[in-house]
TORDODO-887003 format. One record per residue: residue in three letters; z, y, x of N, C-alpha, C, O in turn. Coordinates in steps of 0.1 Angstrom, whole numbers, plus 5000, padded with zeros to 4 digits. Example, Ala and Ser with C-alpha at 12.3 -4.5 7.8 and 13.67 -1.06 7.14 Angstrom:
! residues 2
ALA507849435132507849555123507849675132508549675142
SER507149785128507149895137507950005129508050115134
***
This chain:
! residues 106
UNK900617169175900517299179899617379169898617349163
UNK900217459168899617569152899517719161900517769167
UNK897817789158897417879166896717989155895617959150
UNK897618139151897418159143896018289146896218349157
UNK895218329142894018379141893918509129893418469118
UNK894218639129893618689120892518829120892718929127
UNK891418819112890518939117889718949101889618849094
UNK889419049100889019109085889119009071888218939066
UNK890619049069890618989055890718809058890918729048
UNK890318729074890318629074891818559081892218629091
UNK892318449078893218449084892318259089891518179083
UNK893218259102892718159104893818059109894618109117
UNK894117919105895217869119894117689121893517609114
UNK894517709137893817589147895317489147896317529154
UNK895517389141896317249146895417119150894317089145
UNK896017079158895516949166896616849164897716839170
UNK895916749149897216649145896416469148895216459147
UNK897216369151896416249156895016239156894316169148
UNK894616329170893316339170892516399163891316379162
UNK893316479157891616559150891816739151892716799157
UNK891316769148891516919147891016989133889916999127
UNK892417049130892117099116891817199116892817249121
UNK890917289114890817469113890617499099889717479092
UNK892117589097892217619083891717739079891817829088
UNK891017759069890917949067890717999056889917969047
UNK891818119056892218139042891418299046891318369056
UNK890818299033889818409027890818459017891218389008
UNK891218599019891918669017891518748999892318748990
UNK890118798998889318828987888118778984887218748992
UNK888118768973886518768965885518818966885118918960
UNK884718728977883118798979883518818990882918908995
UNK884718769002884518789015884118649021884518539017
UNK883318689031882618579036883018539051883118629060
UNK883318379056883518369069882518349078881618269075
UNK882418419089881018409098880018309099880418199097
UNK878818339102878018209100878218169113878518249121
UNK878018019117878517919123877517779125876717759116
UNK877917689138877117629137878017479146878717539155
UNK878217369147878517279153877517189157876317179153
UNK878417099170877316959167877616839171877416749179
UNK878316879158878716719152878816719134878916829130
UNK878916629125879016669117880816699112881716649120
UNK881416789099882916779101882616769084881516759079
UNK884116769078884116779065885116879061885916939069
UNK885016899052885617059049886217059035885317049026
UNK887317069030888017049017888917209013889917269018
UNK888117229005888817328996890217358991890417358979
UNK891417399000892717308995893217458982894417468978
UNK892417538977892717648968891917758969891717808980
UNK891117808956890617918950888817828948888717718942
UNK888117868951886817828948886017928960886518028964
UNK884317868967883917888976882317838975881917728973
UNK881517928975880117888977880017848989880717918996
UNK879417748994878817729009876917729010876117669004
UNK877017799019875917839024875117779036875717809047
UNK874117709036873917599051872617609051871817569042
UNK872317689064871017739067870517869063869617929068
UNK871317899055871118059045870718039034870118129028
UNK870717879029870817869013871917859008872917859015
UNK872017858996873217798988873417698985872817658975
UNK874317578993874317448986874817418973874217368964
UNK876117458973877317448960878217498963878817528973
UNK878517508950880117558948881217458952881017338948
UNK882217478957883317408955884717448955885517518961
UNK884717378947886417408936887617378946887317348958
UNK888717388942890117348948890117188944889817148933
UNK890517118958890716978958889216888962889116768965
UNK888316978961887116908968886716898976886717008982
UNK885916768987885616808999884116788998883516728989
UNK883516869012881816909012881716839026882416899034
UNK881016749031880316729042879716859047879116919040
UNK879916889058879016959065877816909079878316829087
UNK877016929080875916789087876216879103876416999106
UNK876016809108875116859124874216929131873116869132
UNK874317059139873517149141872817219122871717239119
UNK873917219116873417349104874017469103875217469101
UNK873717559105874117709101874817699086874317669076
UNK876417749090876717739078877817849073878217919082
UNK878217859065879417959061879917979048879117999040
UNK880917979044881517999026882018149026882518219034
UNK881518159013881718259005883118248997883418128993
UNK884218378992884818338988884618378973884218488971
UNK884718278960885018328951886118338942885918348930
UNK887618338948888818368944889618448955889218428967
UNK890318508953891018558962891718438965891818358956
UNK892318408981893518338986892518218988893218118989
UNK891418188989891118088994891118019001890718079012
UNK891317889003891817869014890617719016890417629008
UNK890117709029888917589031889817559047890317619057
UNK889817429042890517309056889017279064888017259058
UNK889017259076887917179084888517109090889417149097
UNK888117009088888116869095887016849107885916829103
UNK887416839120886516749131887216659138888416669141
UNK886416559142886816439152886616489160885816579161
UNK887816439176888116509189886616549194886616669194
UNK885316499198884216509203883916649199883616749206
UNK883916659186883416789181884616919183884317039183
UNK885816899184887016989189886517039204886717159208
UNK885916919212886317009224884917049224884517109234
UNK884317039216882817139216883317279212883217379219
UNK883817269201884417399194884917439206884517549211
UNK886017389211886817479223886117559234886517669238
UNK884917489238883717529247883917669240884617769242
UNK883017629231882117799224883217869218882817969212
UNK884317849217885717929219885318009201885218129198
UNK885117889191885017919179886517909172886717929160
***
């Protein structure tokens, strides 16, 4: 099931594939940012095109490029920046942390 999402410049789509849940989101411009956010669990997050600061806690961790993936930890405030147009960042969570997300209807 693919659940498509779009709201300023972000496009978002929700699939649920063997157990996990992917939340894709493509950043449309350069220098637009997706809301800050928070889970609790940790997920992992891979860059599948353009390049993206991530921000966790309201610092800057790193940059990351197309093809790389960033742990994101548990209970951090976090959010990427884009720095290419068409960006696109995959999230990865295991089911526990899906139906948390579904709770807080992120």
């Amino acid at each position: 099931m693919s659940v498509e999402y779009a709201h300023d410049g972000i496009v978002e789509f929700i699939d649920e594939v063997a157990d996990l849940l992917f939340r894709t989101v493509v950043i449309e411009r350069s220098g637009a940012r997706m809301h800050q956010h928070v889970h609790d669990y940790d997920h992992a997050t891979v860059c599948g095109s353009g390049r993206a600061i991530l921000y966790v806690d309201g610092t800057i961790t790193r940059i990351v490029e197309a093809g790389e993936v960033v742990l994101v930890k548990a209970n951090k405030e976090h959010y990427f920046e884009a720095l290419a147009p068409k960006t696109r960042l995959i999230c990865v969570h295991d089911p526990a942390s899906a139906e948390s997300i579904r709770k807080k209807g992120l």
